[in-house]
N, C-alpha and C positions, 0 to 999 in steps of 0.2 A: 083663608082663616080670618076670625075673628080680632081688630085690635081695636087700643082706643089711641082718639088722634085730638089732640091738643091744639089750638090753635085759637088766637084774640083774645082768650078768657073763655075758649069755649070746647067742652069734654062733650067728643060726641063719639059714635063707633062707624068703624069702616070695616069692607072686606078688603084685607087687602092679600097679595101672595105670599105663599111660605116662604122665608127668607133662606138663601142661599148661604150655604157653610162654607166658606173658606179653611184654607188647611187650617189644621190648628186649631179651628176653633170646634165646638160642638153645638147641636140643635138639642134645644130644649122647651120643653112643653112647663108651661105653665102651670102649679097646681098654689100658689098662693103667694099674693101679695099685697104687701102695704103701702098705703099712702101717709107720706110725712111732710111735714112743713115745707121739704122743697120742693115737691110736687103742687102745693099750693103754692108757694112763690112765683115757680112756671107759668102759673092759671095768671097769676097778675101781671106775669110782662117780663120776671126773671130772664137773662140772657136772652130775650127776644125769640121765647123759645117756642117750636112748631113741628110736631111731630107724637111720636107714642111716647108716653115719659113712663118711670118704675125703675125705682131699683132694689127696691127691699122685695124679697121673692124667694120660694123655694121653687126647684122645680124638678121637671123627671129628664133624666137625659136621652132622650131619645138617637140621638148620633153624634159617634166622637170617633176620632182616629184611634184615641186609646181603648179599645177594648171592653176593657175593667170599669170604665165609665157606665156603659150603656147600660141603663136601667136605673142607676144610683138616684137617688135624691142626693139633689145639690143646692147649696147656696152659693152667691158667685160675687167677688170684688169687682169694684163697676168703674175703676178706671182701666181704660186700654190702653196702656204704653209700647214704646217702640222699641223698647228692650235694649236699645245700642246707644242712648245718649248719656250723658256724666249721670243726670238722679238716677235711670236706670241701672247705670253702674253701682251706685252707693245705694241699692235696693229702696229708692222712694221715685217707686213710678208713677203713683200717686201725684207727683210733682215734674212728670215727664212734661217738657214743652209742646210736645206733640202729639200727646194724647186725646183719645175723645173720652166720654162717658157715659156709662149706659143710661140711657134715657133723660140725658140732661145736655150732654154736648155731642154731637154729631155720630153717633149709633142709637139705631130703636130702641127702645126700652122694655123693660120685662110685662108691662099691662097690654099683652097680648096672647095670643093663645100659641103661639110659638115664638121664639127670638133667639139669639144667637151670642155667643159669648165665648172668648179663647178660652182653651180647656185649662192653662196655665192659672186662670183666674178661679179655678173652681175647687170647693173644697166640699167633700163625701160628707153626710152627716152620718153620726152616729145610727147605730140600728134604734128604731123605738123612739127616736128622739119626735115628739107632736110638732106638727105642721105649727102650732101653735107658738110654740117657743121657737123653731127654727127661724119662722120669720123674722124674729128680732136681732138676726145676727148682725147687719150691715147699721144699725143705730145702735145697738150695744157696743160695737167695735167702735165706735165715732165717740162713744163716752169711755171706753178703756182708753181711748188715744191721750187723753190726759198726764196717763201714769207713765205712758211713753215719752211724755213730751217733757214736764217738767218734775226735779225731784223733790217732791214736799215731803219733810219730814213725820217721820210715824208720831202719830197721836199732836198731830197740827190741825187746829179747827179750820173746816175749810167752809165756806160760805159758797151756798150753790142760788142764785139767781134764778125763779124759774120753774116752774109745775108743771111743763108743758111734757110730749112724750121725751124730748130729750135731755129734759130736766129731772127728771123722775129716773132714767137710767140713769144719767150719770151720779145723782144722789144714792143712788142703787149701788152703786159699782164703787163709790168712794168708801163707802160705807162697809161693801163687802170683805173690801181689801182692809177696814180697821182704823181708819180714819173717821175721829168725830165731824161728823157734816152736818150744819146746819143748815135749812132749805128753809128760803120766802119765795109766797107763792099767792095766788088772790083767789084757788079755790080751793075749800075745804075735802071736797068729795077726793080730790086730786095727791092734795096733800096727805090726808091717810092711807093712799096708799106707799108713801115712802115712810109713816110713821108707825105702821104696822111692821114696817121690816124693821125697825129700832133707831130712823132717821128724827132727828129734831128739828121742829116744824111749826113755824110762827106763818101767820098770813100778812101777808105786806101791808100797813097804812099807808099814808099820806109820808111817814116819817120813817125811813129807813136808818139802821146803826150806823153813825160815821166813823170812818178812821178805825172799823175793831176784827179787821181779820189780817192776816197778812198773803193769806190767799182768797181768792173770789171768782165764780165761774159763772159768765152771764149768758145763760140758753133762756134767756126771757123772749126772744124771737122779735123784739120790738126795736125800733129806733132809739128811743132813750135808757135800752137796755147797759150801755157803756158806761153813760154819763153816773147812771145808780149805781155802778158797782166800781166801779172806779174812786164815787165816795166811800163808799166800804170799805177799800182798802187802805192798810197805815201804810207810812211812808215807807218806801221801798219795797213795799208790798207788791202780787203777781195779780192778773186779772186774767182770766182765760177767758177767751171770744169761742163761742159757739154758735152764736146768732146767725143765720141768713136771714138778711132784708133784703127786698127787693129798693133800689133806690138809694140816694145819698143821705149818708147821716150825720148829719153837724153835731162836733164836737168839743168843748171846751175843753181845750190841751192844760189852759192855765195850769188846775191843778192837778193834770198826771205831770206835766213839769217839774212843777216845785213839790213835788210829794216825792219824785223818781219814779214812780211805778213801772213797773215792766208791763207791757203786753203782750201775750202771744192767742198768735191767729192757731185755732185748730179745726180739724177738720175731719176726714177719714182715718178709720183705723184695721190693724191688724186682725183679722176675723181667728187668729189664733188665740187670742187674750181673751174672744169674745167666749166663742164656744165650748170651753170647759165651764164655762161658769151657767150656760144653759143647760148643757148636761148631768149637770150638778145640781139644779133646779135650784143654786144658788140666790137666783134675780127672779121675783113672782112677777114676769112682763105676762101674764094671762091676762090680770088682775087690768091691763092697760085697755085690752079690747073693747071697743066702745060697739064694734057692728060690720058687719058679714052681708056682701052682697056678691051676687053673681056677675061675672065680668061683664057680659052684657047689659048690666047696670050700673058700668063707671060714673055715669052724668048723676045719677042720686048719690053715689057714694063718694062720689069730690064735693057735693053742696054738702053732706050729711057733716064729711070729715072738717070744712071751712068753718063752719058751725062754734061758737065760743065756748068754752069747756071740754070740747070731745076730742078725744086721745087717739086709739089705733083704730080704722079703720079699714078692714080686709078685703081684698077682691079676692074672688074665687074662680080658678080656671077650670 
């Protein structure tokens, strides 16, 4: 089979053998996936990473233990937990110690033309539902995780950091649930499309608002993404982290100090939070698709996706 193989900075393809199913788990064929910022992070040196990467993916099940699988289209949670340690127990396996993940930490990843995934981790899509929306399940779920994580008050302005695709969902999904959101951002094309959904929407200067939210979410993907929003927020105020950088990032504590500011780190989410709300054609993630290549064009479609401005980019199996 067909996959792409990662390695130095460099996307190239390989044949290599169909991958062996373990109990439990199920074989699935590939029919679409995206690449997002951690898959570029990967290209630059992220965890020192070498192998097929992909996790955002729909696919066709080709072999499961469970029966009622075979055939479905599925999307799949892409951490593999061990199911018997304490986070396991309090259902954040996500947070399991001993975890891999798909196509990031120690399992192949879904940019192949087959790969493999516990059937525990897979969830049926609705009938009818467009390959197109479904791909967005596994970054939509990563912007619901929010609502899971901290409790901000209804009709509390929240300030979103960030145009980028994960910025633009989560501005999507704050928004949806009825939260005023206001979203900075440095491209125009980018930003309409959260102000078409009825998001408010200023492009970032030189001069960001001090001190005027008391919550703030930085998916600016950048190293001085904290340091900005961190001024944003008033004392006591919350800063959600959604950034992956590749590398260390200096940070001036002074004033989350003396301000109190809370931070929390987030990360993966519930793909149950995600998918009524694609279903519902609540979130126009179409509107994100910047471009569509055939798997065996990974190598233009990670330069294409690296590219400053461009949003989702699709592989196609």
């Amino acid at each position: 089979m067909l996959a792409v193989h990662l390695e130095n900075g460099v996307v190239s393809m390989r044949e290599a053998p169909l991958p062996q199913r373990p109990a439990g788990f199920a074989l699935l064929r590939l029919m679409v996936g995206g690449i997002c910022n951690t898959d570029l992070e990967l290209q630059r040196g992220y965890y020192g990473f070498a192998g097929t990467p992909g996790h955002e993916f729909v696919a066709e099940v080709v072999e499961a233990g469970t029966r009622s699988l075979v055939g479905r289209r599925v999307v799949g949670e892409i951490n593999l937990a061990c199911g018997q340690c304490d986070c396991c127990r309090q259902g954040l396996g996500r947070h399991c110690p001993r975890r891999t993940v798909l196509g990031i930490v120690g399992h192949p990843g879904a940019f192949a033309e087959y790969f493999t995934l516990p059937e525990r981790n897979l969830h049926a899509l609705p009938e009818g539902m467009p390959l197109d929306r479904a791909v967005f399940t596994e970054p939509l779920a990563a912007a619901c995780e929010i609502l899971d994580q901290v409790a901000i008050p209804r009709h509390e302005p929240v300030a979103v950091l960030g145009d980028g695709k994960l910025g633009l969902l989560i501005a999507l999904v704050l928004d949806a649930h009825g939260y005023p959101v206001h979203q900075f951002g440095r491209h125009p094309e980018k930003l309409r499309i959260a102000a078409a959904a009825g998001v408010a929407t200023e492009l970032a200067g030189a001069k960001l608002p001090t001190a005027a939210y008391n919550w703030v979410v930085d998916a600016t993907g950048s190293a001085d993404g904290l340091r900005s929003a961190a001024s944003m927020a008033r004392p006591r105020g919350t800063v959600i982290l959604k950034s992956t950088v590749h590398g260390a990032v200096a940070v001036d504590t002074a004033p989350i100090i003396v301000r109190e500011i809370t931070l929390v780190g987030s990360r993966c989410g519930r793909f149950e939070a995600a998918l009524p709300l694609l279903e519902h054609a609540l979130i126009p993630v179409e509107e994100m698709i910047a471009a569509r290549y055939p798997l065996r064009e990974a190598a233009h479609a990670f330069a294409h996706a690296a590219q400053p401005g461009v949003l989702k980019v699709l592989l196609e199996g």
